[in-house]
ZAVO-56763 format. One line per 5 residues: number of its first residue (from 1); their letters; for each residue x, y, z of C-alpha. Coordinates in steps of 0.05 Angstrom, whole numbers, plus 5000, padded with zeros to 4 digits. Example, Ala and Ser with C-alpha at 12.3 -4.5 7.8 and 13.67 -1.06 7.14 Angstrom:
! residues 2
1	as	5246/4910/5156  5273/4979/5143
This chain:
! residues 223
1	xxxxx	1987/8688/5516  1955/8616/5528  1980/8620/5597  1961/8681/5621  1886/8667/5585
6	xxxxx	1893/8602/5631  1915/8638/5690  1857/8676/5687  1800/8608/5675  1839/8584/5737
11	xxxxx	1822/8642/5774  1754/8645/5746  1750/8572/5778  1773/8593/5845  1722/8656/5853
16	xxxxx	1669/8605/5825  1691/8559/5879  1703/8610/5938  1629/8645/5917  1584/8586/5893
21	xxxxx	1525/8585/5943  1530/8516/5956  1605/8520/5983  1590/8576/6015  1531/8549/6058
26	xxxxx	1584/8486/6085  1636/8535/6107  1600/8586/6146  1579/8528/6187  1612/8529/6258
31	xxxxx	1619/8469/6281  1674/8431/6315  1725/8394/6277  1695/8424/6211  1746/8398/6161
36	xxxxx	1712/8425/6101  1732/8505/6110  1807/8469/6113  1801/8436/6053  1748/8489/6026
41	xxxxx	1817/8542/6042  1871/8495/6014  1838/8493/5955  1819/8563/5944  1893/8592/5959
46	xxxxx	1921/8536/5907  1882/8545/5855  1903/8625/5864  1974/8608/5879  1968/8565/5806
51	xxxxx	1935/8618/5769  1997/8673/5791  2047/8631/5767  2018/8621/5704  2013/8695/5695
56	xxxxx	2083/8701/5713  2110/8637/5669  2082/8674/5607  2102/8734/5619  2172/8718/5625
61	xxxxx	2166/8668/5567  2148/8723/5525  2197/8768/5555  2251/8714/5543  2219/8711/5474
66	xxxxx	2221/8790/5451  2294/8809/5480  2321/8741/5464  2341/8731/5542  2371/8660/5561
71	xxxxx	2356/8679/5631  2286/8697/5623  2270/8629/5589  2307/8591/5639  2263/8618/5693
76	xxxxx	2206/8608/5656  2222/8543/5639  2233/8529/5714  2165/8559/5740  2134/8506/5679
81	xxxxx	2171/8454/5715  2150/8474/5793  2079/8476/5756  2069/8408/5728  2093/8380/5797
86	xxxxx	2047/8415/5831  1997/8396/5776  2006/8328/5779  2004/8324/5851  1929/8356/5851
91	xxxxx	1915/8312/5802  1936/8251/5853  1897/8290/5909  1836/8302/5872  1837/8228/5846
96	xxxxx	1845/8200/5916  1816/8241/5962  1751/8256/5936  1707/8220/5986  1747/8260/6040
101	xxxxx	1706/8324/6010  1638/8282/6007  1653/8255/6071  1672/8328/6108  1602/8354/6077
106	xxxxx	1555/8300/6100  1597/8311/6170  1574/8382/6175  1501/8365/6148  1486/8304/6196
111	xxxxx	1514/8347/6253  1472/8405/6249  1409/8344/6228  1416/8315/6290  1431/8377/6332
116	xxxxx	1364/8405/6309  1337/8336/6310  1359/8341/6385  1347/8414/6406  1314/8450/6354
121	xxxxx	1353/8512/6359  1345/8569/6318  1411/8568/6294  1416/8497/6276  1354/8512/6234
126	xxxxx	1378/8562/6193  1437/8523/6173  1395/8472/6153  1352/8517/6118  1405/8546/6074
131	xxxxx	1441/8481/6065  1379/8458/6031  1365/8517/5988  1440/8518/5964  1429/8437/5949
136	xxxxx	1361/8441/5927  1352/8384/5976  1312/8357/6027  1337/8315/6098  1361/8252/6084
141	xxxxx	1329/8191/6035  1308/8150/6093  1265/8187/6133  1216/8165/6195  1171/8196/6235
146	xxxxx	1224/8215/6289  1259/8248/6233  1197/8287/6198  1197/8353/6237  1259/8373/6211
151	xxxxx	1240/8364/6131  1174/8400/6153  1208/8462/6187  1280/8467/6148  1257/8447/6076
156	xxxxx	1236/8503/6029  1160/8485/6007  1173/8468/5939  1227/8420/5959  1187/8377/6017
161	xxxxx	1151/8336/5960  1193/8328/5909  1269/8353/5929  1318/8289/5930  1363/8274/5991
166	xxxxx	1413/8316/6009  1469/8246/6012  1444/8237/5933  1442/8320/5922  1523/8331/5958
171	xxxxx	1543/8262/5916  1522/8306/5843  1539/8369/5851  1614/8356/5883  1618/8309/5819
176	xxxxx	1597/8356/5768  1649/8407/5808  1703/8359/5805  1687/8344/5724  1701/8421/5716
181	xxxxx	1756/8421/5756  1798/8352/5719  1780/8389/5657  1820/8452/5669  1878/8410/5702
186	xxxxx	1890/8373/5646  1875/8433/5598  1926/8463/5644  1983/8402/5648  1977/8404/5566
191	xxxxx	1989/8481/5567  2058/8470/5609  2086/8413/5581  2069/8446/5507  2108/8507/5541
196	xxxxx	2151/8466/5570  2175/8442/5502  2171/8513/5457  2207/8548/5513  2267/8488/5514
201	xxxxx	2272/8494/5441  2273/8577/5435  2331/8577/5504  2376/8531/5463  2367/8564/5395
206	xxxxx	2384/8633/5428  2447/8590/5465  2463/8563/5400  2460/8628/5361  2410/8608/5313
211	xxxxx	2365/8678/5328  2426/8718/5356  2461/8731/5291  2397/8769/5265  2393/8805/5327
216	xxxxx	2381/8878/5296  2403/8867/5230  2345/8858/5182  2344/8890/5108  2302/8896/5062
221	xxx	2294/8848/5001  2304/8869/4941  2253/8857/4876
């Protein structure tokens, strides 16, 4: 049951992730080599592909569990396994690759700066527009005059004055994402390594005959 309810907080993450406003605004940016809807994508489907297999590791954990089935808990047990591989290898992603997510943002947000900057096209402005409102941010922390129009035209009016940088803005809210995020994959590596363990010990008491024996026979005590 832990599992599945896990399965499902993972796949509350994901929706949260593929819906938030702010992720949202960076991917439908077209622009070329946007690397953020890649990593925006590879995310999204892993996090899904994680929460499935959770499903499916309890369910035939439980299975394995009710009918006493050797083969249920040994796939079970090897779906745990493929899972705390996986696990730890996000882990390793999301602990070294951060700064490739801040990084593919800012890339996105100081093209579409400079293209209005540049040309001032309509398009360019609503991008900017949106990115801000999503951010609650405003152009960059060192601005000039060369730089003002676009705070003036692309910054909501509540934001011009007192709305922080969008560098500072990207920085905190990909952090507070990512805290969210380490705390459900560890949540998640304790869940299958705990499973790990109770589904190890139940296989080789039914392969030892420890439940077997009472399989169907159970009487009533007398007083």
């Amino acid at each position: 049951m832990q599992r599945q309810i896990l399965g499902v907080a993972v796949i509350v993450m994901a929706l949260w992730t593929g819906r938030d406003a702010r992720f949202t605004a960076v991917r439908s940016i077209t622009v070329e080599n946007n690397n953020y809807t890649t990593i925006h994508s590879a995310v999204l489907y892993t996090a899904l592909a994680l929460s499935a297999f959770l499903v499916v590791a309890g369910v035939l954990c439980a299975s394995g569990l009710i009918r006493e089935s050797e083969r249920l808990l040994a796939a079970g047990f090897i779906i745990l396994a493929l899972l705390f591989c996986v696990a730890v290898q996000l882990g390793y992603w999301m602990f070294t690759r951060v700064g490739e997510v801040e990084g593919a943002v800012m890339d996105v947000y100081d093209f579409l700066y400079h293209d209005f900057l540049r040309n001032q096209s309509d398009s360019a402005g609503q991008h900017l527009t949106a990115f801000h409102t999503a951010f609650s941010c405003c152009g960059k922390h060192s601005r000039s005059p060369l730089t003002g129009p676009v705070e003036s035209i692309t910054c909501p009016a509540g934001l011009r004055a007192t709305g922080q940088g969008c560098l500072l803005a990207v920085s905190a809210s990909l952090q507070k994402h990512m805290d969210w995020c380490w705390a459900l994959l560890l949540l998640m590596m304790a869940a299958v390594v705990s499973g790990m363990i109770l589904t190890s010990f139940l296989f080789f008491s039914i392969r030892l005959g420890v439940s077997g024996e009472r399989q169907g026979k159970y009487t009533l005590a007398g007083r």
